[in-house]
C-alpha positions as CSV (number, residue, x, y, z in Angstrom):
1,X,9.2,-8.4,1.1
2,X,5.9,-8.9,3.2
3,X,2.4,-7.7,2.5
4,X,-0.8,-7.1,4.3
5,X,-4.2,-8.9,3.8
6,X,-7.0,-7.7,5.6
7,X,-9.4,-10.7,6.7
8,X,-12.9,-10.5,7.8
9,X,-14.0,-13.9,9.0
10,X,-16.4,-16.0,11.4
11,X,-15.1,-18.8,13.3
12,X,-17.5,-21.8,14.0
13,X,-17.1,-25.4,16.0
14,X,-19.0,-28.7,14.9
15,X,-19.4,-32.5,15.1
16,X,-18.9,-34.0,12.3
17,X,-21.5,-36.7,12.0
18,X,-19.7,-38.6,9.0
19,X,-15.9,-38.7,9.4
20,X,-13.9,-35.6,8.6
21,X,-17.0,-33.9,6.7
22,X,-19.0,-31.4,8.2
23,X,-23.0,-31.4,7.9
24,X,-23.6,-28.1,6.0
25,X,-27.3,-26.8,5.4
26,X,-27.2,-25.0,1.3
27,X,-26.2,-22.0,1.5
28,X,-27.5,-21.3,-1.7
29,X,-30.4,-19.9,-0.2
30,X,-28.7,-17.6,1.2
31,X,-29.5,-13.8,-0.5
32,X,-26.8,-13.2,-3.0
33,X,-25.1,-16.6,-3.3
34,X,-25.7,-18.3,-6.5
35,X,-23.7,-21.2,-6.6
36,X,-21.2,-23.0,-3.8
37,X,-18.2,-24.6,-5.6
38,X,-15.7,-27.3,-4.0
39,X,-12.7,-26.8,-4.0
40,X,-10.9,-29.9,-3.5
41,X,-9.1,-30.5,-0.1
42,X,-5.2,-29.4,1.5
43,X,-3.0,-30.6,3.6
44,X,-1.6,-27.4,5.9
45,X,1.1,-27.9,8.2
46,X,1.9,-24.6,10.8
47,X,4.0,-23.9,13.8
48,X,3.1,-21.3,15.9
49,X,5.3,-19.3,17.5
50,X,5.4,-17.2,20.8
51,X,7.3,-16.0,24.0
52,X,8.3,-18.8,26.6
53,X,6.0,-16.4,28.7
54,X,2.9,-16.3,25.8
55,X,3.4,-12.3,25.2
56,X,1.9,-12.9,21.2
57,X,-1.0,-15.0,22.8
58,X,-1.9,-12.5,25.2
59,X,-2.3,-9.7,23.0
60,X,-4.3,-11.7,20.6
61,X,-1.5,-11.6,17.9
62,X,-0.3,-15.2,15.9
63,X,3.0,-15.5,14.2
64,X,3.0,-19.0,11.9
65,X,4.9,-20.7,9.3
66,X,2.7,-22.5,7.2
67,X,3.4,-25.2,4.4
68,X,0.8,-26.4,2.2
69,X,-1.9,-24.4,0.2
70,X,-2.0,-21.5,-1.9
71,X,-0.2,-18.7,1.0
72,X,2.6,-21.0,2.4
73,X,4.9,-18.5,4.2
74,X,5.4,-16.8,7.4
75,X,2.3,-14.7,8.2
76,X,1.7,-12.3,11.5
77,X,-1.8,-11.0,12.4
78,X,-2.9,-8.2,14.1
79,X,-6.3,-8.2,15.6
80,X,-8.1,-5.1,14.1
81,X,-12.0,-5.8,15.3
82,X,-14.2,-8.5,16.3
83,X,-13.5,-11.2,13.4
84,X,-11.0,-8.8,11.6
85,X,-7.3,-8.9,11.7
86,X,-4.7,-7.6,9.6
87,X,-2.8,-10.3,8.0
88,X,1.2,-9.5,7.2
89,X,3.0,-12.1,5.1
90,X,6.7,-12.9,3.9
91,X,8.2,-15.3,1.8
92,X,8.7,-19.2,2.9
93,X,11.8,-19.2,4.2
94,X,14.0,-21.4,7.1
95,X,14.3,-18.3,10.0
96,X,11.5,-15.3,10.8
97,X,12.1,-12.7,8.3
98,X,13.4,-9.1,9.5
99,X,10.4,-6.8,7.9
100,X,7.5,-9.1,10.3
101,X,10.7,-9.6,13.6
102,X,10.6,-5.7,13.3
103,X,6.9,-5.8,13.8
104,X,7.5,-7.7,17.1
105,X,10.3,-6.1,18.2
106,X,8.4,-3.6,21.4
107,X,6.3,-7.2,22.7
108,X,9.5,-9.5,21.7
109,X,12.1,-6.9,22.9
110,X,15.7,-8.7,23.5
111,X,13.6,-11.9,24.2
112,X,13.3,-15.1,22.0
113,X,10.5,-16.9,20.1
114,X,10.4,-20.4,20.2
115,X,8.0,-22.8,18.8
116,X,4.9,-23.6,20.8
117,X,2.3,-25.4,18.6
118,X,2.2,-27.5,15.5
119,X,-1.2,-27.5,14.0
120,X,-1.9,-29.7,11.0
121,X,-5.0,-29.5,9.5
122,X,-7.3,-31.2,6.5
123,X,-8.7,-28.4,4.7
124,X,-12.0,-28.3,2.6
125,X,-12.7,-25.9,0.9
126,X,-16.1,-24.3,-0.7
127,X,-16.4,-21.0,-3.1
128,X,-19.7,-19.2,-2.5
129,X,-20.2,-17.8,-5.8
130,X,-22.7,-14.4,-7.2
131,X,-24.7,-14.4,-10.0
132,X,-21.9,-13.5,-12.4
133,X,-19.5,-15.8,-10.1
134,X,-18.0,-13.6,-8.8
135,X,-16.0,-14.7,-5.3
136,X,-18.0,-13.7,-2.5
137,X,-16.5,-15.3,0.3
138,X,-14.4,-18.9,0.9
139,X,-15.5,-21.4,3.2
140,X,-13.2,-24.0,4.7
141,X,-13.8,-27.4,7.0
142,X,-10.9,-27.3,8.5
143,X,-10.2,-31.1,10.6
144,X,-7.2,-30.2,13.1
145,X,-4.7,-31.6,15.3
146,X,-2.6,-29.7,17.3
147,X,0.7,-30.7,18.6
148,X,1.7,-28.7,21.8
149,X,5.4,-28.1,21.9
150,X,5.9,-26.8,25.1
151,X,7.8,-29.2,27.6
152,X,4.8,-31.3,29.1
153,X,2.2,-30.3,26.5
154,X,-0.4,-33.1,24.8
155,X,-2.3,-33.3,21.8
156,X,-5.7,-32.1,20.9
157,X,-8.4,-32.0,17.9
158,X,-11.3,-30.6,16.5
159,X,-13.2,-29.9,13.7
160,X,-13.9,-26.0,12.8
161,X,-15.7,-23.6,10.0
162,X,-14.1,-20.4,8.4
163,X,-16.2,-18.0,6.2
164,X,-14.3,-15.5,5.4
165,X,-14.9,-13.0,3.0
166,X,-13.0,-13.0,-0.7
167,X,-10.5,-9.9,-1.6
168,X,-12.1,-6.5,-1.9
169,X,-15.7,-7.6,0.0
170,X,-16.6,-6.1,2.5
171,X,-20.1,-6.6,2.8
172,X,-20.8,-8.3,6.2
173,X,-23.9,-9.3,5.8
174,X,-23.0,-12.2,4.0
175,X,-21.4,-13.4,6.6
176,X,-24.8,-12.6,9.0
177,X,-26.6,-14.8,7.0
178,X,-24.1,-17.4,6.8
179,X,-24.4,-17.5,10.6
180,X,-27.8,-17.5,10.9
181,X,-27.7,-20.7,8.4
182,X,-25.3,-22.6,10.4
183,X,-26.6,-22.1,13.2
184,X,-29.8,-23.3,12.5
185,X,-27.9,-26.4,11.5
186,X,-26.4,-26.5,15.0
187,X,-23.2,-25.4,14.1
188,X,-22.2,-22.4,16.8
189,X,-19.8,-20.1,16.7
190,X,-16.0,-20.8,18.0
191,X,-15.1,-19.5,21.5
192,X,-11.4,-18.9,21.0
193,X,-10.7,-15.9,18.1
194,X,-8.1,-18.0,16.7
195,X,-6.9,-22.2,16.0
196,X,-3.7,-21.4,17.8
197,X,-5.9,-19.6,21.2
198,X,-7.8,-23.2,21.7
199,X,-4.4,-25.1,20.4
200,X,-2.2,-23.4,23.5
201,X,-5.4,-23.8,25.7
202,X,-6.1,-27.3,25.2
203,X,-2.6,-28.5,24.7
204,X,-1.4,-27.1,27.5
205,X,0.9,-28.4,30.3
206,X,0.1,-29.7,33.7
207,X,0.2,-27.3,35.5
208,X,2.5,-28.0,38.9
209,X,1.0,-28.5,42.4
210,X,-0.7,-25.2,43.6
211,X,1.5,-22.9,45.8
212,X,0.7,-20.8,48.8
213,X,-0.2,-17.9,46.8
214,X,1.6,-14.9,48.1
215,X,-0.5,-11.8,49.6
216,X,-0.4,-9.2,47.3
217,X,1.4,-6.1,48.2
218,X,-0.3,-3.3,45.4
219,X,-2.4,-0.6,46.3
220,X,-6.2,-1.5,47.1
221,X,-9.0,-1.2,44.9
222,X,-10.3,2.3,45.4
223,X,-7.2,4.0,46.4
224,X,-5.4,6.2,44.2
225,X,-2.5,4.2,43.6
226,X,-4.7,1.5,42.1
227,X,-6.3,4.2,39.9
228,X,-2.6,5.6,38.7
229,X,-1.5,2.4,38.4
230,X,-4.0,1.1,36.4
231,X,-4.3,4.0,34.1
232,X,-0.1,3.7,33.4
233,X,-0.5,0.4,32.8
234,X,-3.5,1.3,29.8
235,X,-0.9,3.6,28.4
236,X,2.0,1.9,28.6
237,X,0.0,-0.9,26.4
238,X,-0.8,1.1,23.7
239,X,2.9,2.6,23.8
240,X,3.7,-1.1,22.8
241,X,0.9,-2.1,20.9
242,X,1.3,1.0,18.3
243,X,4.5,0.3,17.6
244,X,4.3,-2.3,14.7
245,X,1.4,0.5,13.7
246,X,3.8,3.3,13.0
247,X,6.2,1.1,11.6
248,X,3.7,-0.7,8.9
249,X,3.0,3.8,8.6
250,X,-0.8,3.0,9.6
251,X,-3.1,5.9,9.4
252,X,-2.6,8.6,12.8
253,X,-0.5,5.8,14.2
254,X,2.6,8.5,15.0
255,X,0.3,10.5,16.8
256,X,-1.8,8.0,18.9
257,X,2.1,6.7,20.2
258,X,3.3,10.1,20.9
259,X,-0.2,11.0,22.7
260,X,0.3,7.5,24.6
261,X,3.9,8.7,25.7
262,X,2.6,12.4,26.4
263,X,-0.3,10.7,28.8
264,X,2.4,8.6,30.5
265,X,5.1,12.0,31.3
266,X,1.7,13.9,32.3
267,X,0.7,11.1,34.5
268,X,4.0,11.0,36.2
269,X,4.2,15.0,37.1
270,X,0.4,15.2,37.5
271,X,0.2,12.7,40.2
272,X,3.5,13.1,41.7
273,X,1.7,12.5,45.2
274,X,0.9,9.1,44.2
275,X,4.4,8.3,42.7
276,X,7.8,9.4,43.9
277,X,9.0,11.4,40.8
278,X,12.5,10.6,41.7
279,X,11.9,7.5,40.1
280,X,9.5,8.9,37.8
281,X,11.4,12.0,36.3
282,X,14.0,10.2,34.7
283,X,11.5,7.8,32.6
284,X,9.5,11.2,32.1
285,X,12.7,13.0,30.4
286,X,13.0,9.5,28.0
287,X,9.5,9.9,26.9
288,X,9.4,13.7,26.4
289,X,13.0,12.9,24.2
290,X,10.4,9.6,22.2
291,X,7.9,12.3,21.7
292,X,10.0,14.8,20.2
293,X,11.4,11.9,17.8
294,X,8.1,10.7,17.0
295,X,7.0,14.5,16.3
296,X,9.2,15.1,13.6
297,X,6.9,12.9,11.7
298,X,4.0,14.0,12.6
299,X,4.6,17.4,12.9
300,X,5.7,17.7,9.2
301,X,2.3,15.3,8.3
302,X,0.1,17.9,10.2
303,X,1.8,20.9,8.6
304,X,2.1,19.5,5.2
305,X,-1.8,19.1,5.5
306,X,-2.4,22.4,6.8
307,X,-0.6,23.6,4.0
308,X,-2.4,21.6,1.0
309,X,-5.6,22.6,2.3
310,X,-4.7,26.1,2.1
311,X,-4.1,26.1,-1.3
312,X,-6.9,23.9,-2.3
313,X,-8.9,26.6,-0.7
314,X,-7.4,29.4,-2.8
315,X,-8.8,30.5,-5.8
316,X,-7.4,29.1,-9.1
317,X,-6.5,32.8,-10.0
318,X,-3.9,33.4,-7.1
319,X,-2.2,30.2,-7.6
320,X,0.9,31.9,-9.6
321,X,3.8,29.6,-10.3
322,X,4.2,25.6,-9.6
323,X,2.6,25.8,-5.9
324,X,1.4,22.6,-5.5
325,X,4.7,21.2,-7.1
326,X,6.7,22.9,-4.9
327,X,5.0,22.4,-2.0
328,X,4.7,18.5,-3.1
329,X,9.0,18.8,-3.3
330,X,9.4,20.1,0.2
331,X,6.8,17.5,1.6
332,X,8.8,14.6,0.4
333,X,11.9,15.5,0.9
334,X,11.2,16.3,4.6
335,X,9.1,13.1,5.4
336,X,11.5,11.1,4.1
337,X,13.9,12.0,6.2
338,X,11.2,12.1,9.5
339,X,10.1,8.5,8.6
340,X,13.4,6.7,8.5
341,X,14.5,8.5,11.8
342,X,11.2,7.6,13.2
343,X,11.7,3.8,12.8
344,X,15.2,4.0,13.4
345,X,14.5,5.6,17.3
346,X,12.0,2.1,17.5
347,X,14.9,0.0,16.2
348,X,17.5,1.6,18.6
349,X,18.5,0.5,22.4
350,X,17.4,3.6,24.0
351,X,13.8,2.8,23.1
352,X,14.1,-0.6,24.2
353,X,15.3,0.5,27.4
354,X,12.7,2.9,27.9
355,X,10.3,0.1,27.6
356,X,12.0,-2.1,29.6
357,X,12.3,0.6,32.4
358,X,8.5,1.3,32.4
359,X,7.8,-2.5,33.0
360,X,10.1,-2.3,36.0
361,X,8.6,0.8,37.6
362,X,4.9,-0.8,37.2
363,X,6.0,-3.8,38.1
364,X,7.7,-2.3,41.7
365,X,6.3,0.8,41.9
366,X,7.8,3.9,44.0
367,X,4.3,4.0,45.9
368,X,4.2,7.4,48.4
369,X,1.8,7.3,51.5
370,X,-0.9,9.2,49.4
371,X,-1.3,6.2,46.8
372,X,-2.8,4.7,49.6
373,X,-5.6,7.3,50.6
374,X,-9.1,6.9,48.7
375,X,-9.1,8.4,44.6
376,X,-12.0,11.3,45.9
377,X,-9.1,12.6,48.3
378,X,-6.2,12.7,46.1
379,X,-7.3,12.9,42.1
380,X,-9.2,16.1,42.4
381,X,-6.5,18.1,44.1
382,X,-3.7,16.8,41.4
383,X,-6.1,17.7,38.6
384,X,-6.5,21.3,40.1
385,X,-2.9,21.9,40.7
386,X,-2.4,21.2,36.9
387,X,-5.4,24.3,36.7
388,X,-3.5,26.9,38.7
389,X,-0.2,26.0,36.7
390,X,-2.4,26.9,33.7
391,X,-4.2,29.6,35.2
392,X,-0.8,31.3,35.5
393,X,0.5,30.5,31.8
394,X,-2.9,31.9,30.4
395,X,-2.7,35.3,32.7
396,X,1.2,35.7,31.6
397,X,0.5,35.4,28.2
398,X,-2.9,37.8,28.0
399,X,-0.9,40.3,29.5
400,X,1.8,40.4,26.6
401,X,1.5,42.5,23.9
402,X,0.6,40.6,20.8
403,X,4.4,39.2,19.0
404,X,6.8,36.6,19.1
405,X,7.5,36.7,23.1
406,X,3.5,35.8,23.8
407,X,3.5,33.6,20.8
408,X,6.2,31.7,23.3
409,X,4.1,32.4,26.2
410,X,0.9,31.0,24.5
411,X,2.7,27.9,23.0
412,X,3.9,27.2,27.3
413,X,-0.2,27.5,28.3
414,X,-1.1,25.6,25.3
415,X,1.2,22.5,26.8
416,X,-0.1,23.6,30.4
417,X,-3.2,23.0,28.8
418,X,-2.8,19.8,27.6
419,X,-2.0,18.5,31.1
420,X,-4.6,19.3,32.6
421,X,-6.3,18.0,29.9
422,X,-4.8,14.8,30.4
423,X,-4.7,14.2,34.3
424,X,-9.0,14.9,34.2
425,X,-9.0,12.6,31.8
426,X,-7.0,9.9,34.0
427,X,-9.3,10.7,36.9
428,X,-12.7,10.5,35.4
429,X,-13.5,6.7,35.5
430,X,-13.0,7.2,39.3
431,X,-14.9,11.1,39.5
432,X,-17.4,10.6,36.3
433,X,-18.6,13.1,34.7
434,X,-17.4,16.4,36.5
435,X,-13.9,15.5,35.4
436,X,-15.0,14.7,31.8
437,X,-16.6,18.0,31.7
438,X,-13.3,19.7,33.2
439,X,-11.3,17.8,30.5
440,X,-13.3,19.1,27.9
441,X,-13.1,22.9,28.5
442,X,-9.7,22.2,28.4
443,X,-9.2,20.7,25.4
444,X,-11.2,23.5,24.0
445,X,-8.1,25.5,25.4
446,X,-5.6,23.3,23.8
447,X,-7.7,23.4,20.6
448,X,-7.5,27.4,20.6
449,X,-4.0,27.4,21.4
450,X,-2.6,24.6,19.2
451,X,-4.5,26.2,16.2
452,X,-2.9,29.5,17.3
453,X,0.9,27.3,17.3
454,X,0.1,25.6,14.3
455,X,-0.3,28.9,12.2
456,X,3.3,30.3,14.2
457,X,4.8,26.4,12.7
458,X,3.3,27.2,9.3
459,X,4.6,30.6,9.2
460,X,8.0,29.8,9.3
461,X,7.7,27.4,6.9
462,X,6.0,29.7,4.3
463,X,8.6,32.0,4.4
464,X,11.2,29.4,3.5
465,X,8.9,28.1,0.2
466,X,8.6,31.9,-0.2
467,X,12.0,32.0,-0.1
468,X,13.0,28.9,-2.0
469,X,10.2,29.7,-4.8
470,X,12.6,32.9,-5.5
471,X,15.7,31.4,-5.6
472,X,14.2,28.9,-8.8
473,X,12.3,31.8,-10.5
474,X,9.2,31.4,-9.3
475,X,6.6,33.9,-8.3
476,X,6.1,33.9,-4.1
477,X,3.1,35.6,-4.2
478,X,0.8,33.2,-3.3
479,X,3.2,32.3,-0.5
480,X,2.9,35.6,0.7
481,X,-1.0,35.5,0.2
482,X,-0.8,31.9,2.4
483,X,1.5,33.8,4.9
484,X,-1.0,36.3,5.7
485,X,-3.7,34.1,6.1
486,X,-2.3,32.2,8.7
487,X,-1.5,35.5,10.3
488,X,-4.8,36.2,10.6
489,X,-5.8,32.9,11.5
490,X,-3.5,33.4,14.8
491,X,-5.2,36.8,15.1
492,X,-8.3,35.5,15.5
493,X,-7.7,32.4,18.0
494,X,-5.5,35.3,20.3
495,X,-8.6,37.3,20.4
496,X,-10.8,34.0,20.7
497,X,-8.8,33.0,24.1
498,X,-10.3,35.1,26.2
499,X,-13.9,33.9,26.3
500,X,-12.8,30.1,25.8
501,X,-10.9,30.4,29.0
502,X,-13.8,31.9,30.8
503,X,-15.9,29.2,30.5
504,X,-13.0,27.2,31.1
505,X,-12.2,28.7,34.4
506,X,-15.6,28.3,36.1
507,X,-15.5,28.5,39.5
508,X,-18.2,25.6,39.2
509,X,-16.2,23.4,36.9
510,X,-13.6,23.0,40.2
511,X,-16.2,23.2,42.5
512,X,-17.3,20.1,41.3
513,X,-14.5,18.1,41.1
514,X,-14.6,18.0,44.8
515,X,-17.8,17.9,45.1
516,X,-18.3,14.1,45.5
């Protein structure tokens, strides 16, 4: 069984002027701290493991197994911030265990980890205490050595200091001043985030004799297939990077993976000058199928909340029978479900093969002659094309009467919407602020249109608690009362439409895409 531990640390280097101790000013004059308590010393003793190619290393992540001390186990962190990183630990235990191997599994993939640093380390360690002792934060000196294990690799030591703030803290001005104490004592802080970072850096292997260095055959800087490229690449990142998220069920982690996949398949059709989409379309229909796996997670989160705000917004008075219990009961029931199919599509060989396959592609890309023309010439008219495919959605579905046929039509402009969305919000590092501007009128599309879907969603499944609150007993009159308001809440965002896509559709918003 692992669990997480959030630490929020500073990282220092030092000297030490009198064998393995480390000159420390008092920190008892620091604002707070009332006392600074040893702790006696402890022997640690970690191997670090990575790729043979350094994958963990180069996303800032550590895996360990550490003997010694109070936490002696296999622990994985996550970088979360500058000096904060999400700590998950297991058990001791002779092989990686299969809850923190999960948690690898989209960097790791059919790969292997092998053991590439051994640090061992003295550790002294000091309690800064409060007033009524309570633990503020822990102190260690830690004197390492470090063991590369890597064909070729030396040795290395050093002396560091960790401050790191105790369990439920999170005040960081305590470690602020702690800082600004040691270094006035000429202690500075580390340049690597982490012991393994320096141990892989300065243990490192000689490197062979220099080869000619092939010419590199990618896109120029400036051209739109750099651009693309580049912008795939971000995406593709945080496909892999939110994995472990969704899987240790961090907050909006489900829908920050299925935006990344959306942005990817939108990218592909949106810039289909750039990139032959007969390469491209089969990936695309593998991350349209992720997304709809993904959705069934969040889709049932987002409705479920729609629907407890509802009632929390309903007067005490028209709450007849167990609503909130029943809604609770149908909640569970269908995220339970969502979630264990949700990990099970990351744990399967499809997904893997879908990651593997997007590697490939940006690693040989199908490059067509316009990724080679200049980002002014190419982005804009892509981005535009998206706006006429919209245009078109928006006119079909005005001119439907109001029912479930432009409820269809509205839902295909809403995802119309969203692309367009997303490819002037690929090109806007390279055409600034005109395409951020674009973007956001339509987003303010999407946001009309989704609301308007999101009520359609929540109507169907009111009529089935309606209907389910009858067959127990229960009254389904508040259903019927929730029913209607979402009724009218599509109502209004219909009639709404019409003057959020007229300020979308500007003739100046376009204008100025091409401006430049």
């Amino acid at each position: 069984m692992a669990d997480t531990k959030r630490e929020i640390e500073r990282k220092f280097e030092c000297t030490p002027s009198d064998g393995d101790r480390a000159p420390l000013p008092d920190l008892t004059r620091i604002p707070g701290v009332a006392d600074v308590v040893d702790q006696g010393v402890v022997d640690l003793d970690a191997v670090y493991y990575d790729t043979p190619d350094l994958r963990l290393d180069a996303d800032s992540l550590t895996l360990r197994r550490r003997t010694g001390g109070a936490d002696a186990g296999w622990h994985l962190k996550f970088p979360v911030g500058a000096g904060v990183r999400d700590e998950v630990r297991a058990p001791l235990s002779d092989r990686l265990p299969a809850s923190l191997s999960a948690l690898l599994r989209s960097r790791v993939r059919d790969g292997e980890l092998l053991p590439v640093v051994r640090l061992l380390s003295t550790r002294a360690v000091r309690h800064l205490l409060a007033d009524d002792r309570t633990l503020l934060a822990e102190l260690s000196i830690d004197t390492v050595r470090a063991e590369g294990l890597r064909d070729g690799s030396s040795t290395a030591a050093w002396t560091e200091i960790e401050v790191e703030l105790a369990d439920g803290v999170d005040d960081e001005s305590i470690l602020d001043s702690v800082e600004k104490r040691l270094r006035k004592a000429g202690i500075r802080p580390s340049t690597s985030s982490s012991k393994v970072a320096r141990a892989l850096r300065e243990t490192a292997p000689h490197p062979a004799a220099e080869t000619a260095k092939t010419p590199s055959t990618g896109p120029a800087e400036g051209t739109a297939g750099a651009h693309v490229l580049g912008y795939l690449r971000a995406q593709r990142d945080a496909l892999v990077a939110l994995d472990p998220a969704v899987r240790r069920e961090l907050p909006d982690s489900v829908h920050q993976m299925r935006v990344a996949t959306r942005r990817l398949r939108s990218a592909f059709k949106s810039y289909g000058k750039v990139l032959d989409r007969d390469a491209t379309d089969p990936l695309g229909d593998e991350l349209k199928w992720l997304a709809a796996e993904l959705g069934v997670d969040r889709d049932q989160e987002v409705l479920t909340q729609r629907l407890r705000d509802r009632i929390a917004a309903m007067p005490r008075t028209l709450l007849l029978g167990p609503v909130r219990g029943r809604l609770r009961i149908w909640a569970v029931a269908r995220r339970a479900g969502s979630r264990r199919r949700a990990v099970a599509v990351l744990d399967g060989k499809r997904y893997l093969a879908l990651l593997g396959a997007l590697d490939a592609l940006l690693a040989a890309p199908p490059l067509l002659p316009a990724a080679d023309e200049p980002v002014a010439d190419v982005l804009p008219k892509a981005v535009l094309k998206d706006y006429d495919r919209l245009a078109g959605r928006v006119r079909t579905a005005l001119d439907l009467a109001p029912g479930h046929q432009r409820d269809l039509a509205l839902h295909e402009a809403r995802k119309a919407a969203k692309r367009a969305r997303y490819a002037a919000e690929a090109a806007a590092p390279a055409l600034g602020r005109p395409a951020t501007r674009f973007a956001k009128r339509m987003k303010a599309v999407q946001n009309v249109l989704g609301d308007h879907q999101d009520s359609v969603v929540a109507r169907d499944a009111l009529r089935l608690l309606a209907i389910q609150a009858h067959a127990a007993g229960e009254s389904a009159f508040t259903w019927g009362l929730l029913y209607g308001q979402e009724e009218a809440t599509a109502a209004r965002r219909e009639s709404e439409l019409p003057g959020v896509w007229a300020r979308a559709s500007a003739p100046k918003l376009r204008r100025r895409l091409t401006a430049g």
